[in-house]
C-alpha positions as CSV (number, residue, x, y, z in Angstrom):
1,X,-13.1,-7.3,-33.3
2,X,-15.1,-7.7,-30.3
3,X,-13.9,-8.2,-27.1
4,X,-15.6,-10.8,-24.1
5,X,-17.9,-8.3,-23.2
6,X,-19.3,-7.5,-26.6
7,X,-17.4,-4.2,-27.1
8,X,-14.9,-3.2,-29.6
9,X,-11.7,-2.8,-27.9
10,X,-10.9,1.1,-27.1
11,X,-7.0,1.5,-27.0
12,X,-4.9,0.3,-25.0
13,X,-3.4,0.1,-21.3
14,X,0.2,0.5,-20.4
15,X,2.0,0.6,-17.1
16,X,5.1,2.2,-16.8
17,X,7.7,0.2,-14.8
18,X,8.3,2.8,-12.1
19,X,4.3,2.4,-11.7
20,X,5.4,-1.6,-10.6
21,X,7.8,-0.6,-8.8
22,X,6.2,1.8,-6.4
23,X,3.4,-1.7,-6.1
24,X,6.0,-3.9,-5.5
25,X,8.2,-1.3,-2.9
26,X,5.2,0.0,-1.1
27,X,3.8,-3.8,-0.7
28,X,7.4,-4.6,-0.2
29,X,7.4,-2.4,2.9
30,X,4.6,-3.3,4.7
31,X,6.0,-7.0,5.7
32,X,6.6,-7.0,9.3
33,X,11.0,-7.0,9.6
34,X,11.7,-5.0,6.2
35,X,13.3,-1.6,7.4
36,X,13.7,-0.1,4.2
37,X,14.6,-0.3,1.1
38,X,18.2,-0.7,-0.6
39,X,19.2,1.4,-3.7
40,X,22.5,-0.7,-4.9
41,X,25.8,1.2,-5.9
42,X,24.3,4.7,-4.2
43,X,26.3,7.0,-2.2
44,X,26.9,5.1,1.0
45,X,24.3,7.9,3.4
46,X,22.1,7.4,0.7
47,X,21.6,3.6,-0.4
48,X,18.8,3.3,2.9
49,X,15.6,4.7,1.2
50,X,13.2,6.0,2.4
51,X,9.5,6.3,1.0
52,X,10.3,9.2,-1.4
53,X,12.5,7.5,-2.9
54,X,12.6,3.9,-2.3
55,X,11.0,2.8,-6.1
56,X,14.8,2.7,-6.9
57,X,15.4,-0.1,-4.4
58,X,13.0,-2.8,-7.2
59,X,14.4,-3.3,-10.8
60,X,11.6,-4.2,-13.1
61,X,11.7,-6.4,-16.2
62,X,9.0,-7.0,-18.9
63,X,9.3,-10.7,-20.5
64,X,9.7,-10.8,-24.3
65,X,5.8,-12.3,-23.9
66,X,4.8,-9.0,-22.8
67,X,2.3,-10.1,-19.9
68,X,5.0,-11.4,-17.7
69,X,7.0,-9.2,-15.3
70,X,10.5,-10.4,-13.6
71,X,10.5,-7.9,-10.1
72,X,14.0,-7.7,-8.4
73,X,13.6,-5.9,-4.8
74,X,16.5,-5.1,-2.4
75,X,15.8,-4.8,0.8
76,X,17.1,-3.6,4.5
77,X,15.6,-6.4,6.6
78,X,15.8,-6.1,10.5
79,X,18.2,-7.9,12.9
80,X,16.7,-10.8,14.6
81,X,14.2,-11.5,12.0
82,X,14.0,-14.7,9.8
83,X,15.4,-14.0,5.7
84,X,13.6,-16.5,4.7
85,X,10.1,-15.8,6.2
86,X,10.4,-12.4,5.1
87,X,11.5,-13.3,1.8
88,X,9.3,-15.4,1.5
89,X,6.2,-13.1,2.2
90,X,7.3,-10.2,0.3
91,X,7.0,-12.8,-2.9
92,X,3.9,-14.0,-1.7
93,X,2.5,-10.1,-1.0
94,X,4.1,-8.4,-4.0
95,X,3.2,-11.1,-6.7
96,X,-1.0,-10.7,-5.1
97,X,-0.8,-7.2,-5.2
98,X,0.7,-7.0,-8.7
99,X,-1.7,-9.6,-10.2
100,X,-4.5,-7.8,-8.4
101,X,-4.0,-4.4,-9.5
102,X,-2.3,-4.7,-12.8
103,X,-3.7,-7.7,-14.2
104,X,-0.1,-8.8,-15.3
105,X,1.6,-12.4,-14.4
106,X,3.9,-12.4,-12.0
107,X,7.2,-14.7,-13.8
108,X,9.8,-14.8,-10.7
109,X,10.5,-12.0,-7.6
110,X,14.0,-12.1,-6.2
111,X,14.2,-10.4,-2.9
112,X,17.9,-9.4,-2.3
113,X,18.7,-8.8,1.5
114,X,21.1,-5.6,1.0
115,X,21.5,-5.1,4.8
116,X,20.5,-5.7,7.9
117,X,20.2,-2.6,10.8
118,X,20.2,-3.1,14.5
119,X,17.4,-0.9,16.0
C-alpha cells in the first residue's frame, strides 16, 4: 500500500498520553489568569503544581475511534479574572496546539476551575 505521497507507509507513530498532557498543561499555562495547575485528591501543600509536575493536573482520554482525544484540565485560575474567558481560551489554545503538533482531533476539553488564589 502506498500512502498520498507515493511512499509505502514506514511504521507507525504513537503519542503517549503524558506527551498530551504536558501540550495541553504547558499551553494551558500560558493563558493570561491561570496560576497553576490543580492535581485533584493530592496532599493538600501539594495539589498547586508547579511546572515539574503539573502534567498531573490534565487527564487524557483516547476515543474508541482512536484519532479523537477527550483532554480534562484542572486549573488554579486567579482572583478577579473572568472563568469563563479563561476557560474559554484554554479550549481554544489547547485544542490549536494539540491539532497542530500531534495531528489528532480534538473531541471535547473540560477545563475544571480547582481554585482560585488571591495574589
Amino acid at each position: 500500500m502506498q500512502t498520498g505521497n507515493g511512499r509505502r507507509p514506514l511504521g507507525v507513530t504513537r503519542v503517549a498520553n503524558e506527551v498530551v498532557a504536558w501540550i495541553a498543561v504547558l499551553t494551558a499555562l500560558q493563558v493570561p489568569g491561570v496560576h497553576a495547575m490543580y492535581q485533584a485528591g493530592g496532599q493538600s501543600l501539594e495539589r498547586i503544581l508547579r511546572r515539574s509536575s503539573a502534567h498531573r493536573g490534565a487527564r487524557v482520554e483516547l476515543r474508541e475511534d482512536g484519532s479523537t482525544l477527550d483532554i480534562d484540565l484542572y486549573v488554579v485560575m486567579l482572583a478577579g479574572t473572568s472563568a469563563p474567558q479563561v476557560g474559554a481560551e484554554i479550549q481554544r489554545r489547547v485544542a490549536d496546539a494539540v491539532e497542530r503538533m500531534l495531528g489528532l482531533e480534538v473531541g471535547s476539553i473540560d477545563v475544571h476551575i480547582s481554585e482560585v488564589v488571591f495574589v
